[in-house]
C-alpha positions in Angstrom: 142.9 97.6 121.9 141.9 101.1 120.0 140.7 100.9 117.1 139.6 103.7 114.7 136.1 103.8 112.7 134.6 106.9 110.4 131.6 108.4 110.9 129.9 107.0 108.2 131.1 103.2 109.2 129.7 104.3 112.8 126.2 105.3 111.0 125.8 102.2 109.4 126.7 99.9 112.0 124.8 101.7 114.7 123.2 104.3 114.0 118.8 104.5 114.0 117.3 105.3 110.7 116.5 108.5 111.4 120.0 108.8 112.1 121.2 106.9 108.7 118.7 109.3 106.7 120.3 112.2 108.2 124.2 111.7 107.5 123.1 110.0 104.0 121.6 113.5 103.1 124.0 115.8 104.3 127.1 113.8 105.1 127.9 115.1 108.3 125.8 115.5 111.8 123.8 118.7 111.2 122.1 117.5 114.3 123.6 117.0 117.3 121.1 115.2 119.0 121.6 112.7 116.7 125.0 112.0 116.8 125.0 112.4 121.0 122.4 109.6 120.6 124.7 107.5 118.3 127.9 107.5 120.3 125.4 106.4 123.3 124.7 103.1 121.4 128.4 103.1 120.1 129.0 102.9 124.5 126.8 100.2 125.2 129.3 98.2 122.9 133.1 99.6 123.9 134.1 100.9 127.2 135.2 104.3 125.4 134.4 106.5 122.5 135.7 109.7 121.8 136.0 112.2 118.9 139.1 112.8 117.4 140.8 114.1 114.3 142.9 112.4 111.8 146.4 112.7 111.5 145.4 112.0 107.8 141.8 113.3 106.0 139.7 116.6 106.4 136.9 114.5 108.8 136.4 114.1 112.5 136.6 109.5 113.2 135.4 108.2 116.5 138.2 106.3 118.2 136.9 103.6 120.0 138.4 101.3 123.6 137.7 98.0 124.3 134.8 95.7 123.5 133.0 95.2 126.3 132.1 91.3 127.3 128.5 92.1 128.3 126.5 95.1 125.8 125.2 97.4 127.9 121.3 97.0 127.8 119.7 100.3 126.8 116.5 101.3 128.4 113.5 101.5 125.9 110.5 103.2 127.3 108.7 101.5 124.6 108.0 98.0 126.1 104.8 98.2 126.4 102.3 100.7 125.2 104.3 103.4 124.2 105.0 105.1 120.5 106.6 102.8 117.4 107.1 105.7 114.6 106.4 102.7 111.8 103.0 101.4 112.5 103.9 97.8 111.5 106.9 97.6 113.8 105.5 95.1 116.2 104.3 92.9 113.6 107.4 93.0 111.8 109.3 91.9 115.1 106.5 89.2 115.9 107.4 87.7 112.6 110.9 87.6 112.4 110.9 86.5 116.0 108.4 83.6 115.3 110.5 82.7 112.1 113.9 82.4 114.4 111.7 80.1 116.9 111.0 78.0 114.5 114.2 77.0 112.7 112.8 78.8 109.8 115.8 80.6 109.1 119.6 79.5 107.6 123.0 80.1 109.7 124.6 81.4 106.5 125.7 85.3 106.9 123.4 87.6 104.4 122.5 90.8 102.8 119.6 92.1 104.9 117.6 91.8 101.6 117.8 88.0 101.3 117.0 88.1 105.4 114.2 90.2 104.8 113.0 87.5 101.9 113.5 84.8 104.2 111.1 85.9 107.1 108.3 86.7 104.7 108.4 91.0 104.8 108.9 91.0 101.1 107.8 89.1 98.1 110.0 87.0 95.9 109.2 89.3 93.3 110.0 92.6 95.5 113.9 90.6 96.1 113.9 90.3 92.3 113.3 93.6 91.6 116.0 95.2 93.6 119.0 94.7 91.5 116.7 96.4 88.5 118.2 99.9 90.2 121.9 98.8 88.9 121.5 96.5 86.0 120.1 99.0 83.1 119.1 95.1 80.9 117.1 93.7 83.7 115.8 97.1 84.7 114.1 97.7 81.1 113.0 94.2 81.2 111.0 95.5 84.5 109.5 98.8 83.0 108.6 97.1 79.9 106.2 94.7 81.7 104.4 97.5 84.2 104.0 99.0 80.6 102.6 96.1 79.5 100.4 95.4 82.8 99.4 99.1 82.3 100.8 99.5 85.9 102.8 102.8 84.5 103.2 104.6 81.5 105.8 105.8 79.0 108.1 107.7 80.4 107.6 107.3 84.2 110.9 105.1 84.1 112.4 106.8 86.9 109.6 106.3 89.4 110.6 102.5 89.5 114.1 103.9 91.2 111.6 105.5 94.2 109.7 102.4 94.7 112.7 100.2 95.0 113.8 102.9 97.4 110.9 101.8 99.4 111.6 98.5 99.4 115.3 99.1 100.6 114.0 100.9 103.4 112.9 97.5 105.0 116.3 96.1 105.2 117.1 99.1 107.6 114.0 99.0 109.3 114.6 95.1 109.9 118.6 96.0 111.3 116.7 97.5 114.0 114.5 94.7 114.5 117.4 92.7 115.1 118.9 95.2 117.5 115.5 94.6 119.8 116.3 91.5 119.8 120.2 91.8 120.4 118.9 93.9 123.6 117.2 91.4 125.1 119.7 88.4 124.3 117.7 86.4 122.2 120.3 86.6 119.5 123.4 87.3 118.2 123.8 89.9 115.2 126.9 91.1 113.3 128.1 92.2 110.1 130.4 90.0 108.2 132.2 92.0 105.0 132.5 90.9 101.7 133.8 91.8 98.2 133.4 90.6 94.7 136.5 90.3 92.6 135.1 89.6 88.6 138.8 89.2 87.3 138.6 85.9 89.3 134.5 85.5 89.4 135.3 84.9 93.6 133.2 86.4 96.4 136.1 86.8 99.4 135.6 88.0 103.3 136.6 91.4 103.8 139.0 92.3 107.0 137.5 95.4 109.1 140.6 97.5 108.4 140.0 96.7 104.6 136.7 98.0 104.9 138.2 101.5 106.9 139.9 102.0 103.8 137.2 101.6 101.4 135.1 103.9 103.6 137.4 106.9 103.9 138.1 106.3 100.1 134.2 107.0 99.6 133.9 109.8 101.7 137.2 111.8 100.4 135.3 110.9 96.7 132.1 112.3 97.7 133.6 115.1 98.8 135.9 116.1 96.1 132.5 115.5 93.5 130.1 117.2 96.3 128.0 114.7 96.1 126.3 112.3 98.7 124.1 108.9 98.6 120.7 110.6 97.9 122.5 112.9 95.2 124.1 109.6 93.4 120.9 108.1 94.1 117.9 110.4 92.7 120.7 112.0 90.0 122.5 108.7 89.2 122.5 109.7 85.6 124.5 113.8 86.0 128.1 114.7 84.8 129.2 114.6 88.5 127.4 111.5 89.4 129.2 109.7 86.3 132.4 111.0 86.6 132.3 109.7 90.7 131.3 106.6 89.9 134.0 106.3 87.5 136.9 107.5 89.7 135.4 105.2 93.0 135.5 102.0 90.2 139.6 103.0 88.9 140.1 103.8 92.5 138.0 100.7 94.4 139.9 98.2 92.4 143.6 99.4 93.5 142.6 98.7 97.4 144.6 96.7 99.4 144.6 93.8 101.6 146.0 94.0 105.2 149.1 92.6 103.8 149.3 95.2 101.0 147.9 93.0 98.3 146.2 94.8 95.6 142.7 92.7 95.9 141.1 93.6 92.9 137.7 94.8 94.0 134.9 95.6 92.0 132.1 96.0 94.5 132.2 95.6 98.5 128.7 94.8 100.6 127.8 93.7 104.0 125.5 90.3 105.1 125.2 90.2 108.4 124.6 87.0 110.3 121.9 86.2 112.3 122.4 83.6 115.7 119.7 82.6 118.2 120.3 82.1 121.8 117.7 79.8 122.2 114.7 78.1 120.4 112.1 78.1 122.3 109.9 81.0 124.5 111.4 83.4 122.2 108.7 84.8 121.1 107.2 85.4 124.5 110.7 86.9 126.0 110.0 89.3 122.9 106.1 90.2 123.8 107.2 90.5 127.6 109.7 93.6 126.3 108.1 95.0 123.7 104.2 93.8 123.6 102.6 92.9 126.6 99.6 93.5 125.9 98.7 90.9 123.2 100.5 87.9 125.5 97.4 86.5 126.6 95.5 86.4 122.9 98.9 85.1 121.6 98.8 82.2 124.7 94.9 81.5 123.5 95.9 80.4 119.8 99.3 80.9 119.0 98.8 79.8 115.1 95.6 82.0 114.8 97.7 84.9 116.5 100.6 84.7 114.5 98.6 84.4 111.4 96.4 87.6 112.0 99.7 89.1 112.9 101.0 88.6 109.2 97.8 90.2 108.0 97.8 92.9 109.4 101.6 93.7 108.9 101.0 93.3 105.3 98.2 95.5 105.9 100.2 98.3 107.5 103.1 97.9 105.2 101.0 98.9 102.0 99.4 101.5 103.9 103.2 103.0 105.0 103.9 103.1 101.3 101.0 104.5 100.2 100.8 107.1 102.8 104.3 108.1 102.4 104.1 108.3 98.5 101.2 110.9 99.4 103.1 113.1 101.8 106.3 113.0 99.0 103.7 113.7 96.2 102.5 117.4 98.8 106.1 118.4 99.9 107.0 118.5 96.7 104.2 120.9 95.5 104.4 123.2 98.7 105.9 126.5 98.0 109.4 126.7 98.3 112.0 129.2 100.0 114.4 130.9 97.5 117.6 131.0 99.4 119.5 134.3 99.7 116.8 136.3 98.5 115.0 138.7 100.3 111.9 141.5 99.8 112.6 144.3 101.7 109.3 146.3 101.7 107.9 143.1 103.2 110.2 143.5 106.1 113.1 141.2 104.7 111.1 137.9 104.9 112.6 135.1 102.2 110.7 135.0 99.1 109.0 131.8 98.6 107.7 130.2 95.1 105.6 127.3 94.0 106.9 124.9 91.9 106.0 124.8 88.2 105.8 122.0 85.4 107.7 124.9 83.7 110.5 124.3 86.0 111.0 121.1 85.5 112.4 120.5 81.6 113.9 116.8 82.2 112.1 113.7 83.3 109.1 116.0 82.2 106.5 113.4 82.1 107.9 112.3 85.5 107.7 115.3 87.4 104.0 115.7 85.7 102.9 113.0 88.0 103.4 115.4 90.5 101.4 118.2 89.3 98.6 115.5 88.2 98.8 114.4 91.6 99.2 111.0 90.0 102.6 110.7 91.8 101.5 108.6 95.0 98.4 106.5 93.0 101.5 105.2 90.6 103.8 104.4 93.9 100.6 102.7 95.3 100.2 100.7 92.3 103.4 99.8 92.4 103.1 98.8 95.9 99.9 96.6 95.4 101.5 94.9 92.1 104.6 93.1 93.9 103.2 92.6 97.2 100.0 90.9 95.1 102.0 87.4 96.3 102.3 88.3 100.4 101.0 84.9 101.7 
């Protein structure tokens, strides 16, 4: 049977995280490449995807056949020696895969958060800190004591928003963890929908065509507020960004069930759960795809290996973060191109300008960690402070 999904459903349910980054920035495939290279995964999955347009809404959908009985496998010149664009990758794998061997894991569907929790690739306090970006009482609770621990300054608030963006990026990073591991049929993986209704204090299981509806509500809201998620997300606090979040609460809470009940939702999310194949030789069926080379030290001491494997992902991990803080920190002070204006005795090139502290009038001592070059040692800190309790 046919079914129809939106982009932005296809994005989160298959797409890579370049690929996620991409339509979360610009709300639409600016890239081609990138979408050709999602509907590829979407046809490992269903025996037919095609574009088509809406007899309702502005955007193009993909309409999709049959699930296939068998997933496709996808090739992956990877499984061996070849590139991983995250240095800790492997290790990441290694551990979740080691976790799943081991029975370490629930069979309850969860966020990816409380997954990435439970195999070890964030601290307890890193989980606790995530819900600081939405509840303003707990979150001033949070600034108050890295003021305290001298960990940032007065001010700075808004650079605890970037770091928990960091955090997040995990969750994605271990959704295609899972999909390795999908490939090679060690596990099961899927999404399982729910929302929160506060009227009745009840968590309940969202149907898929409930969840169509709340994403074509989202995207016909983002577009009439031209805004996207890294808009809402880095300008949460704007007259647009308000008044969106405003209309998607009046408008989320009138959306129906399949059988036309008003459900009453105040917020929707996605756990996904998680099923093993098998317990045991998991871990080597992983290392034969992905990691040959370490087999034979993993077949020497498999405790030793698995415990120099943690170390060195936490390792990496801080690294990633610090790194990346650093290369934010000098794209944001590289000059910048004024668009639409030109310099014709300089034979029409675009005019280019460096960015200023006079520019920047809000979130002033904010943006001065940039021009301090402060910016990347406070994301570090950051880094270093929660991840203090990594095993």
């Amino acid at each position: 049977m046919e079914k129809i999904i939106t982009k932005k459903q296809a994005v989160e349910l298959f797409g890579s995280e370049a690929c996620k980054k991409h339509f979360e920035k610009y709300k639409k495939f600016t890239n081609k490449d990138l979408e050709t290279s999602l509907i590829k995964e979407m046809k490992r999955y269903y025996t037919l995807v095609k574009i088509v347009k809406p007899q309702t809404g502005r955007g193009y959908v993909y309409e999709l056949g049959a699930k296939k009985d068998v997933i496709t496998v996808k090739e992956d010149g990877r499984s061996s020696n070849g590139a991983w664009s995250i240095p800790y990758t492997k290790n990441m794998d290694i551990i979740v895969v080691s976790a799943l061997e081991k029975s370490l894991i629930t069979n309850t569907a969860q966020l990816l958060s409380k997954w990435c929790l439970d195999f070890g690739l964030i601290t307890p306090e890193m989980y606790t800190l995530l819900p600081a970006k939405y509840n303003e009482y707990y979150r001033e609770q949070c600034l108050q004591e890295l003021k305290d621990d001298r960990i940032i300054c007065e001010g700075e608030d808004r650079i605890l928003n970037d770091f928990i963006y960091d955090t997040k990026v995990l969750q994605n990073q271990l959704a295609g963890t899972l999909k390795r591991l999908q490939k090679i049929d060690i596990i099961e993986y899927s999404p399982v929908y729910k929302g929160f209704i506060k009227e009745d204090e009840k968590t309940i299981n969202l149907h898929e065509n409930v969840v169509k509806k709340i994403l074509l509500l989202q995207e016909s809201l983002m577009d009439l507020y031209s805004v996207n998620d890294w808009y809402l997300r880095t300008y949460y606090n704007s007259k647009k960004a308000r008044e969106y979040q405003e209309e998607w609460n009046k408008k989320l809470i009138q959306i129906t069930d399949i059988d036309g009940t008003v459900l009453g939702l105040n917020y929707w999310y996605t756990t996904y759960a998680i099923i093993p194949k098998a317990r045991k030789g998991m871990i080597i069926d992983y290392l034969e795809k992905y990691n040959k080379e370490v087999i034979e030290q993993f077949k020497i001491d498999e405790e030793s290996f698995l415990r120099g494997n943690e170390v060195t992902y936490y390792s990496k991990r801080n690294n990633y973060v610090a790194n990346n803080a650093q290369k934010r920190e000098g794209k944001f002070l590289e000059p910048k191109v004024r668009p639409n204006l030109y310099v014709e005795d300089v034979g029409g090139k675009q005019v280019t300008y460096k960015p200023i502290k006079e520019d920047y009038t809000y979130n002033e001592t904010y943006y001065a960690l940039y021009f301090n070059r402060l910016y990347a040692q406070r994301i570090k800190g950051l880094q270093e402070y929660y991840s203090s309790n990594f095993k």
